[in-house]
N, C-alpha and C positions, 0 to 999 in steps of 0.2 A: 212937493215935487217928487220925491223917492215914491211914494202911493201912485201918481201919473204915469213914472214909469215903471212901475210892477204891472200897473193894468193897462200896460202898451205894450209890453213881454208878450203878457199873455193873450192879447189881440193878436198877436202876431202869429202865437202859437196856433190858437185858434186856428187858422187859416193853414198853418203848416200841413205838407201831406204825410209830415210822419206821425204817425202815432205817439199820441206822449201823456202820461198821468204824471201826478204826482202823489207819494204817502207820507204823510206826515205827524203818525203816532205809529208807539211798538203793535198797536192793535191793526194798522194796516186802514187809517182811515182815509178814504180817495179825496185830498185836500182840490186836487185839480186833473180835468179830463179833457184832452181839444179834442175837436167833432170827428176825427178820423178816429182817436181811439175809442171813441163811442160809436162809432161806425162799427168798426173791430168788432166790438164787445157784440154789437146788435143789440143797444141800450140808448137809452136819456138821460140828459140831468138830472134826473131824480136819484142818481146814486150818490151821488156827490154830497160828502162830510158821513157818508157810511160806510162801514167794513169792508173790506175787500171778500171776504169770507162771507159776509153777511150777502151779500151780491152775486156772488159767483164760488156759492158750494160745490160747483162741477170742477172748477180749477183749482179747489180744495182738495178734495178727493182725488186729484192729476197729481198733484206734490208743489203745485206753484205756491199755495200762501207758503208752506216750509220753506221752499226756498227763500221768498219774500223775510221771511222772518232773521233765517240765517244773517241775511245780507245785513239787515235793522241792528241786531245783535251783536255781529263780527266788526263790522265797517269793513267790509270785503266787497267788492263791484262783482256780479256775477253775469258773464254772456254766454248764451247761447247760441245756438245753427241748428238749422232744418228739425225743430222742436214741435212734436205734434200736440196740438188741444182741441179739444172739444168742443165749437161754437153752439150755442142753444140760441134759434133765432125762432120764438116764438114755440110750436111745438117738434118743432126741427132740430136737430141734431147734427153737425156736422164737422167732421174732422178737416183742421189744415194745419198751414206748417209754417213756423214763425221762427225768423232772426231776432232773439229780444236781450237790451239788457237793464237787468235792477240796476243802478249805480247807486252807490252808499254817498250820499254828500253829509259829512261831516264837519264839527267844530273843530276850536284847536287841540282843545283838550281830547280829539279823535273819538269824542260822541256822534254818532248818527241824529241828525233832525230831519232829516227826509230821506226817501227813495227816488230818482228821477227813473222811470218805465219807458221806454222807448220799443218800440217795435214794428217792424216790415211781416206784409204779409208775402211769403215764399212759396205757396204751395205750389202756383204753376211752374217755379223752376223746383223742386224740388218731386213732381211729380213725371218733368222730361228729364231728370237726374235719374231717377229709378228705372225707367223706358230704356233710357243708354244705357245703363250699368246692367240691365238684362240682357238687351241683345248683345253687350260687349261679350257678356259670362256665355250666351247660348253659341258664338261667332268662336270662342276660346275653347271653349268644351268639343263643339264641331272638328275645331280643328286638329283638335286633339284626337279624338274617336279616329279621324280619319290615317293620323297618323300611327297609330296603335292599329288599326284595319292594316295597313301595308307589313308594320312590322312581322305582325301574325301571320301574315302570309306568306310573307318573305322568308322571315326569322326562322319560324317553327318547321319549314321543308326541311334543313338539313337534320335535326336529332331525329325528326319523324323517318328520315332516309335510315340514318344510323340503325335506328331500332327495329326498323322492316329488314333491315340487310341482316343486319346482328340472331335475330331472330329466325328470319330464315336458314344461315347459313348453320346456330346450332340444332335449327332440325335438323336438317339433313347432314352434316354431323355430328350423332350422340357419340361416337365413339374416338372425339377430336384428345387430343392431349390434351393434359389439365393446365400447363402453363398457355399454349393457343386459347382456352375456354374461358379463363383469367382475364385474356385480354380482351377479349370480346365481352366481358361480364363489365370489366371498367367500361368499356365504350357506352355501354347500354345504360350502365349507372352514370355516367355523366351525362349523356343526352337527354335520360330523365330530369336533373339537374338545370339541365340550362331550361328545358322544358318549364320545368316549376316556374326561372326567374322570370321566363317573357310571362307567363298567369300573373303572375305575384305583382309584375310591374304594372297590367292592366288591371288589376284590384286596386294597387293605390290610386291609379290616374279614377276609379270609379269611386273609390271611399274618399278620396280630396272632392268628391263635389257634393257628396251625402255626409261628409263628418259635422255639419251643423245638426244633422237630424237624427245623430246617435246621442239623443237626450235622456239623462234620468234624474232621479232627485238625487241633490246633492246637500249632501246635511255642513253648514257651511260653517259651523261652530266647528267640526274635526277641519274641514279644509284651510279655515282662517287660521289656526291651530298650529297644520300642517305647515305652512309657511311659514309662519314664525319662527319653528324651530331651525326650519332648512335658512333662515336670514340672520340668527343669531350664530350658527356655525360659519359663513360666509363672514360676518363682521364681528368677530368675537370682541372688540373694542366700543362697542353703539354704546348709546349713552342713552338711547330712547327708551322710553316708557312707553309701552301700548296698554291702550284703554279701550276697552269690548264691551260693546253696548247690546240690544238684540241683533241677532240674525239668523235674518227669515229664510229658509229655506230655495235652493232653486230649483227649476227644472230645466237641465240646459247639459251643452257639452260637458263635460266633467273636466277635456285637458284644456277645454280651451280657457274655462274660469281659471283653472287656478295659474294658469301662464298670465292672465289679467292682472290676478291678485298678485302673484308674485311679484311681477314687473312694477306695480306700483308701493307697492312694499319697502321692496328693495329701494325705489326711488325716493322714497320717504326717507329711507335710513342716509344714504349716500348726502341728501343734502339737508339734512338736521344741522342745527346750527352748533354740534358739538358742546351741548351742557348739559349740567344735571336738568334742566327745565323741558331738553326735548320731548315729546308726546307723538303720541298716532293714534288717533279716536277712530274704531274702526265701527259702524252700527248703522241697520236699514232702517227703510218705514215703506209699509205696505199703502199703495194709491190703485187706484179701479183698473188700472189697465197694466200693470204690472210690478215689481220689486224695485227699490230704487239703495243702491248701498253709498254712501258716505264713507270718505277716508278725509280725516283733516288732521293736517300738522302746522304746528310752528318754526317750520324753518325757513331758510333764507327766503323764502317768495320765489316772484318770476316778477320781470316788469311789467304793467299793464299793456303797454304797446307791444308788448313780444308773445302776448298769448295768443295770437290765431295763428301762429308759426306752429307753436311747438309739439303739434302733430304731425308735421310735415318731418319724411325720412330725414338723418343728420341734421335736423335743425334743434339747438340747443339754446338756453335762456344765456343772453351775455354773461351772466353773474355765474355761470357756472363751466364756462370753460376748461378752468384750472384744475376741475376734477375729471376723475377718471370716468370714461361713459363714452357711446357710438351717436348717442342720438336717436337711435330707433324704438327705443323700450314706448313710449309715446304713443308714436307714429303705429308699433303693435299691435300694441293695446286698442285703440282706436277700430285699426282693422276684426281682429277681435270680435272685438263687441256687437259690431256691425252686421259681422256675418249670423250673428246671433238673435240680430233683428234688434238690437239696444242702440242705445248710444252714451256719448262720455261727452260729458263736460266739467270745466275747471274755471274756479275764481281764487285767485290770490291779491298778493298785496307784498312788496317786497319786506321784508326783513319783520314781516306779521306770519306768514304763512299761506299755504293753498290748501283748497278746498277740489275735491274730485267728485265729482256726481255719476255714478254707473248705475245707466235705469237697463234692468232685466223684465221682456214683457213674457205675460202670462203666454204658454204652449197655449 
């Protein structure tokens, strides 16, 4: 009866239009595939009781079996959004973009006996998500430039008056008294002045839209480093241990990494669960298309149903209200990374820990 309806499930699934595997050893071996994820993959049955790795080297080399593994390992569920990979459909190659998540289904004793794979193909919204978010930034910028054009116009008449008058008035008299020359010397020094702040202001309005492409290499051993010290001064009470694994060098903004790292750092620290046991594994692994870092601790979690919140501004895990915190350090980071061409994601598990994933792509 039980065997009837396993192979009634999976008729079912079959038919389902979501995409769905199943893995069912630490080696990742594809126990079960319904014909949409085998559509996905642009594959047949013929994978099926084979490696996932052994199958799909391309998504090896992406960081997917790692992640696959983590999940097998931890019992942590991990989901993602608008995640690009690499389809191989014969001798085609082509990139899309995927909603997916590993979920850890485990025993009682909170060993992992499978992965259940689910995933939505996103590319078409994720490709008129980028279209908007252009011409929002080209509409924002416009309107800015335009507004920066009038102030210029406007603004820079009166010290440019000050300074023709000023100037003219000590030619024609060199032989003025030195307190009258005085005053005329301030006018001309402060009209320079305000002169600078209207420049100065239209330098930032033009470096806020080029500061993602003020890239260099950033040696990320002094940077991770760097943070640590500035988070044990802030919390001179932590009780965490951090543990440094490799890390791989970047190429990227320099202030805007370490406000990343920071921010998750610090958030590491804030919600440790206060024992000698707390930890912060901080360590990358290099995949084809760019850097990927790893930060994992064991503190209090996040709920499962509270994680596609908690990048959204002021939004905060229920379990951590009572601590001190805006809600935005997240929501930041997020932004961040973004601008950097990366993306952040996160699997926990309450009173197990979270897990952070920041993939940095190659310049």
């Amino acid at each position: 009866m039980i065997v009837n309806e396993q192979v009634s499930i999976l008729a079912v699934l079959d038919h389902s239009p979501l995409a769905t595997a199943v893995y069912n050893s630490p080696y990742l071996h594809i126990a079960y595939a319904n014909q949409a994820m085998l559509d996905m993959w642009c594959t047949d049955r013929t994978i099926l009781g084979k490696t996932f790795c052994t199958c799909f080297p391309g998504f090896k080399q992406e960081g997917f079996s790692s992640i696959l593994k983590k999940v097998w390992n931890t019992g942590i569920t991990y989901q993602a959004t608008d995640t690009p990979a690499d389809i191989i459909d014969g001798s085609t190659k082509t990139t899309r973009y995927f909603d997916f998540e590993y979920k850890a289904l485990v025993d009682e004793a909170g060993n992992t006996y499978a992965i259940l794979h689910t995933a939505h193909d996103v590319t078409a919204r994720k490709l008129v998500y980028n279209q908007i978010k252009k011409q929002e930034e080209e509409i924002s910028f416009s309107h800015q430039l335009d507004l920066l054009a009038n102030t210029l116009s406007h603004d820079l008449k009166n010290p440019l008056a000050v300074l023709k008058m000023g100037n003219d008035f000590l030619m024609r008299n060199p032989d003025i008294d030195p307190e009258r020359s005085q005053q005329w010397n301030n006018n001309i020094a402060n009209s320079i002045q305000n002169i600078e702040a209207i420049i100065n202001q239209t330098l930032q309005v033009s470096k806020a839209r080029t500061d993602t492409h003020l890239a260099e290499h950033i040696a990320m051993d002094r940077t991770i480093h760097n943070c640590l010290s500035e988070v044990k001064l802030l919390y001179p009470q932590l009780t965490l241990s951090f543990r440094l694994g490799h890390l791989y060098p970047l190429h990227a903004n320099r202030t805007m990494v370490y406000q990343i790292f920071m921010n998750l750092i610090a958030n590491a620290v804030k919600y440790a669960k206060k024992s000698s046991l707390d930890y912060l594994h901080i360590y990358s692994e290099q995949t084809d298309k760019g850097i990927v870092y790893f930060l994992e601790d064991n503190g209090i979690g996040i709920p499962e149903d509270e994680l596609s919140r908690v990048f959204l501004a002021h939004e905060r895990a229920s379990n951590s209200t009572h601590m001190a915190g805006s809600g935005i350090g997240l929501s930041l980071v997020k932004q961040l990374i973004e601008r950097l061409g990366g993306s952040i994601n996160l699997s926990s598990q309450l009173k197990k820990g979270t897990i952070v994933r920041l993939f940095f792509p190659y310049p």
